[in-house]
ZAKOL-508802 format. One line per 4 residues: number of its first residue (from 1); their letters; for each residue x, y, z of C-alpha. Coordinates in nm, 3 decimals, padded with zeros to 5 digits. Layout:
N
NUM) a) X Y Z | ...
//
This chain:
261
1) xxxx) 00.000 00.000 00.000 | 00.119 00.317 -00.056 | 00.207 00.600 00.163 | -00.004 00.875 00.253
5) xxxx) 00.055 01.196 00.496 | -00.235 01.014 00.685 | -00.129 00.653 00.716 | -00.383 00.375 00.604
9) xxxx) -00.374 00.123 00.869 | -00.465 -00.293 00.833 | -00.609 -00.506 01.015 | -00.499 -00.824 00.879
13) xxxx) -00.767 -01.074 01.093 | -01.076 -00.841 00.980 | -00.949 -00.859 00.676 | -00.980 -01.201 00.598
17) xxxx) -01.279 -01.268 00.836 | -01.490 -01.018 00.660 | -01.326 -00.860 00.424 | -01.296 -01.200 00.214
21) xxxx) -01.479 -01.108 -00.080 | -01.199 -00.912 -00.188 | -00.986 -01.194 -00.287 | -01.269 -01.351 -00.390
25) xxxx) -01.404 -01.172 -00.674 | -00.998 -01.191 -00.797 | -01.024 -01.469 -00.914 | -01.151 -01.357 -01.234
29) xxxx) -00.835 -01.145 -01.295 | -00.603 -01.466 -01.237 | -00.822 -01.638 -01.555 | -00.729 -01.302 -01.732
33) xxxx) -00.377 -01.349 -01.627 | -00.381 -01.691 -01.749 | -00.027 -01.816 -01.539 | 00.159 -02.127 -01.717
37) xxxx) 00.351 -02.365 -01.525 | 00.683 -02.245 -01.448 | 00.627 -01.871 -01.486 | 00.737 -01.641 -01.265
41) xxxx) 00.493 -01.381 -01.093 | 00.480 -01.091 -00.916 | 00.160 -01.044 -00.717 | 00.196 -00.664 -00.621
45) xxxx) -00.042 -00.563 -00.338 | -00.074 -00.930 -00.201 | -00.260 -00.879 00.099 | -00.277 -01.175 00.291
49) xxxx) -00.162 -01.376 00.029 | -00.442 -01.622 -00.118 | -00.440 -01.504 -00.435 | -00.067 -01.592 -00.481
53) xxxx) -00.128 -01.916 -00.315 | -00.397 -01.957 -00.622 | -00.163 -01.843 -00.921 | 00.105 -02.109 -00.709
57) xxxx) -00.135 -02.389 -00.756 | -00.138 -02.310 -01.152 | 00.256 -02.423 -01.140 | 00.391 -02.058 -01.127
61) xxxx) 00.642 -01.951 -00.948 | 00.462 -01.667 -00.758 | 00.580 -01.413 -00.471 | 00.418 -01.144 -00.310
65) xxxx) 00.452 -00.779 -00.204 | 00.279 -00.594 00.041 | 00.336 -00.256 00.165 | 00.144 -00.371 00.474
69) xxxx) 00.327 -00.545 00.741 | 00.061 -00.705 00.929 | -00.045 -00.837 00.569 | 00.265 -01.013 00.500
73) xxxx) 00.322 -01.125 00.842 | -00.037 -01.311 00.761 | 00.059 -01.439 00.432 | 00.366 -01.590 00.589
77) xxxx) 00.172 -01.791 00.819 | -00.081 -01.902 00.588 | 00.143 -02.004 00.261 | 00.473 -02.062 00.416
81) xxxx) 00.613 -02.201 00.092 | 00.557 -01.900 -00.085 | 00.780 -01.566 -00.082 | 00.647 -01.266 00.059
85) xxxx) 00.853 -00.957 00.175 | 00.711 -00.548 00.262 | 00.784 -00.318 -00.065 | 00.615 00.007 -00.130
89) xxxx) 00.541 -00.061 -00.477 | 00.590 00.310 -00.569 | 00.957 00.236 -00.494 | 00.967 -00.123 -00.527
93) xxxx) 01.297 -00.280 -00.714 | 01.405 -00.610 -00.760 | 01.658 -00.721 -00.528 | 02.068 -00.775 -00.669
97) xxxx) 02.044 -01.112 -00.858 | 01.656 -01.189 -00.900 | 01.551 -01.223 -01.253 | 01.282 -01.010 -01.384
101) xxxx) 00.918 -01.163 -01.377 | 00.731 -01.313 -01.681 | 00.364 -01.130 -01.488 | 00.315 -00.855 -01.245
105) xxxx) -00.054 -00.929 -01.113 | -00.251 -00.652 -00.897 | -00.605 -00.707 -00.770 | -00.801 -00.436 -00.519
109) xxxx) -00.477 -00.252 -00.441 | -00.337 00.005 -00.714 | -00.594 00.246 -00.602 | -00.429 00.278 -00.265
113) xxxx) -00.114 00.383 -00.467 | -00.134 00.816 -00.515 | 00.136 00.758 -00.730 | 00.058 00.569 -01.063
117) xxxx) 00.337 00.685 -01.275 | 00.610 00.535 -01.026 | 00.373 00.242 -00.967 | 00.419 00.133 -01.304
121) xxxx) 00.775 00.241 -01.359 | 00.850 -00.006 -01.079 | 00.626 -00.238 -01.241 | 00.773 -00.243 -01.565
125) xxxx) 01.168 -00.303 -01.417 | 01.028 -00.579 -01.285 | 00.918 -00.741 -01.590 | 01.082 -00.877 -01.873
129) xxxx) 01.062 -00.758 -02.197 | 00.721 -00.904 -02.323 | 00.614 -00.948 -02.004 | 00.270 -00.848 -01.902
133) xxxx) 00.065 -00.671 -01.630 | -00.236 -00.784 -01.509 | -00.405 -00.531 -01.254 | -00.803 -00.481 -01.169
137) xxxx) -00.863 -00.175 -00.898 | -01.116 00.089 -00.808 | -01.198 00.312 -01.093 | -01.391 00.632 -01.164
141) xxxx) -01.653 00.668 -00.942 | -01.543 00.323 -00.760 | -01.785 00.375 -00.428 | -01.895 00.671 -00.522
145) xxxx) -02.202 00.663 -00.330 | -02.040 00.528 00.012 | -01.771 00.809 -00.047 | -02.050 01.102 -00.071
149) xxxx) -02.230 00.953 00.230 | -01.885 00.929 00.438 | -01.738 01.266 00.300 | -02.083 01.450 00.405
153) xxxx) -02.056 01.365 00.754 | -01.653 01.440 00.754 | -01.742 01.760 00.630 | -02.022 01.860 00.879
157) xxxx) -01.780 01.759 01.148 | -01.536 02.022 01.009 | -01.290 01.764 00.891 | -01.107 01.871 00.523
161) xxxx) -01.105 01.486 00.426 | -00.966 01.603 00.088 | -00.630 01.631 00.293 | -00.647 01.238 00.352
165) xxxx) -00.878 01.067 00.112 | -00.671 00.786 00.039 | -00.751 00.674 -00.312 | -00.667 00.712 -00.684
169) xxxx) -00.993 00.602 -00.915 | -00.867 00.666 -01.271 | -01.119 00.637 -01.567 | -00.969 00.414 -01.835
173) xxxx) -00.795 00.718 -02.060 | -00.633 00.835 -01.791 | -00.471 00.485 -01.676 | -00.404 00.380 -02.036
177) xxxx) -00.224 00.694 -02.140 | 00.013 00.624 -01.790 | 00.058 00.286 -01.883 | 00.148 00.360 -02.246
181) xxxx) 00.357 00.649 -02.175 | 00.575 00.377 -01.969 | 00.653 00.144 -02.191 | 00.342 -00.044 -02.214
185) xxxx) 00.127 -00.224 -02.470 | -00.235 -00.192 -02.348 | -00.439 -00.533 -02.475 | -00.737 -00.470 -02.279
189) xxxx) -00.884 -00.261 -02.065 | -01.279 -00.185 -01.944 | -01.412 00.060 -01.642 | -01.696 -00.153 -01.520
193) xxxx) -02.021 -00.155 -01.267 | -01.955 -00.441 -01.041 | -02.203 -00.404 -00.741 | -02.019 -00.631 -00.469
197) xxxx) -02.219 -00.745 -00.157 | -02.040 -00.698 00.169 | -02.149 -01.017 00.361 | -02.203 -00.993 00.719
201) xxxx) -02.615 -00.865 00.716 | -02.643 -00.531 00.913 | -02.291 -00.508 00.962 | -02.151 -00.514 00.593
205) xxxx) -02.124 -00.144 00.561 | -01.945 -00.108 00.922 | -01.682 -00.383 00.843 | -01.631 -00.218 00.469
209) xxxx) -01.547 00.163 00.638 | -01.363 -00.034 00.951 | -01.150 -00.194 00.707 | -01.099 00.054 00.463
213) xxxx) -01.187 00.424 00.601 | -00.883 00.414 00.861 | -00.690 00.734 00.677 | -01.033 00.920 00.681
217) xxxx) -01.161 00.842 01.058 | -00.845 00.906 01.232 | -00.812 01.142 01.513 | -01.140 01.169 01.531
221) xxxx) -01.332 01.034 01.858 | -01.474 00.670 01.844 | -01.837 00.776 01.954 | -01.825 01.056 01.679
225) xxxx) -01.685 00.745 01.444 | -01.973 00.534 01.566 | -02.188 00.864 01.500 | -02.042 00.875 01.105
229) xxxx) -02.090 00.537 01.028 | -02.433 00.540 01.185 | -02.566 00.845 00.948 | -02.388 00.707 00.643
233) xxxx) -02.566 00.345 00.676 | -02.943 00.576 00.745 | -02.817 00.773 00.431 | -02.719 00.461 00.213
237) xxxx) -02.981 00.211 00.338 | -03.233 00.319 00.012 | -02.942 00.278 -00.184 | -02.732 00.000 -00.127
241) xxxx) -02.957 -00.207 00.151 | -03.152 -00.474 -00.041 | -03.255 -00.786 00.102 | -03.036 -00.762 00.445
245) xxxx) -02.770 -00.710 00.226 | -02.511 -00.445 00.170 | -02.484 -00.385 -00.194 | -02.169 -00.170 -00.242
249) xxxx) -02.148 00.020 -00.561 | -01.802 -00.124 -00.700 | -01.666 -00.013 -01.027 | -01.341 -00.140 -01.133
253) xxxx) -01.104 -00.066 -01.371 | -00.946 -00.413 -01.542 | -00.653 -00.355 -01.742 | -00.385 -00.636 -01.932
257) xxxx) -00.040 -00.460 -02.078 | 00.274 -00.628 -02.223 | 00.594 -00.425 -02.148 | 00.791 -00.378 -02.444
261) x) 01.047 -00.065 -02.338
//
């Protein structure tokens, strides 16, 4: 994850208790990625690792990177046979001697990364020539609802949450042009609506802004917290409440590149 002025912080057990439809819904990208037996690949943004373990079981050779310690610390425990090590992947390099990767895969993390251009300069030293990028993240208007709900209440509270908001939703021109004007090839990419249910009943939208609205909430008092989330899920509930079901209003960005610089 990348680094902010305001630090996002991560829980690594609430993330995989209820947070697991993140890695989840990935799984899609890995068919996209399409890893061969013997490849080796970069998972970049890793979280707690199950996604690696996934591309692993496809015969790759796959290792992760996490900017998040508690994350990796997880993964470790969970997939001991795999390689995972802390990188801020807006400075990430390889290491003296490691061969550049065949893939670079990224699911539900580049938008955490405020700095796209050295995002994908690192990415593309870390490929070899040919070598592609697989990524899927928040794009334009990724939330957007949750985000107007949550910013409301910051801003009635007299908190300048533009200071700290913590993400980078790109529509596809804007990526495409990055990722071009570093080297890349772009094969595919498509902004789409991908309304993602946050498990959990009554408490989806509480875990969601627990696990990902640290940067936003901090300093600010738990009972006011408990106040925010409280008018967000009153203002939301018409929205994205159907069926005792949060219903969050996803939209993701999927892109495949080859590297040819």
């Amino acid at each position: 994850m990348s680094k902010k002025t305001i630090e996002q912080k991560w829980d690594a057990q609430h993330y995989d208790q209820k947070i697991g439809y993140v890695s989840q819904l990935g799984v899609g990208l890995i068919e996209l990625l399409a890893p061969q037996p013997g490849e080796r690949i970069l998972d970049l943004g890793c979280g707690t690792g199950d996604l690696a373990q996934q591309i692993a079981q496809r015969g790759a050779v796959c290792a992760g990177v996490d900017y998040s310690s508690a994350m990796i610390e997880t993964a470790k425990e969970k997939y001991p046979d795999l390689s995972f090590r802390i990188a801020d992947a807006e400075q990430f390099r390889l290491e003296e001697g490691e061969e550049r990767y065949d893939a670079v895969f990224s699911n539900a993390a580049l938008h955490w990364m405020k700095r796209p251009e050295a995002v994908i300069e690192s990415v593309g030293l870390a490929l070899r020539p040919g070598g592609r990028f697989a990524a899927e993240f928040g794009g334009m208007g990724n939330v957007g609802a949750i985000v107007g709900a949550l910013t409301n209440e910051l801003e009635r509270i007299g908190i300048d949450w533009k200071t700290r908001f913590p993400w980078y939703f790109p529509s596809v021109g804007q990526y495409t042009s990055l990722l071009e004007q570093g080297g890349f090839e772009v094969h595919y990419a498509e902004l789409y609506d991908r309304p993602t249910p946050l498990g959990s009943g009554e408490d989806g939208l509480n875990n969601w802004l627990l696990a990902f609205a640290g940067s936003l909430m901090e300093g600010i008092e738990p009972e006011t917290q408990q106040e925010i989330a409280e008018n967000c899920a009153a203002a939301l509930k018409p929205k994205l409440y159907r069926d005792g079901e949060w219903i969050a209003d996803y939209r993701r960005l999927r892109v495949m590149a080859a590297f040819h610089q």
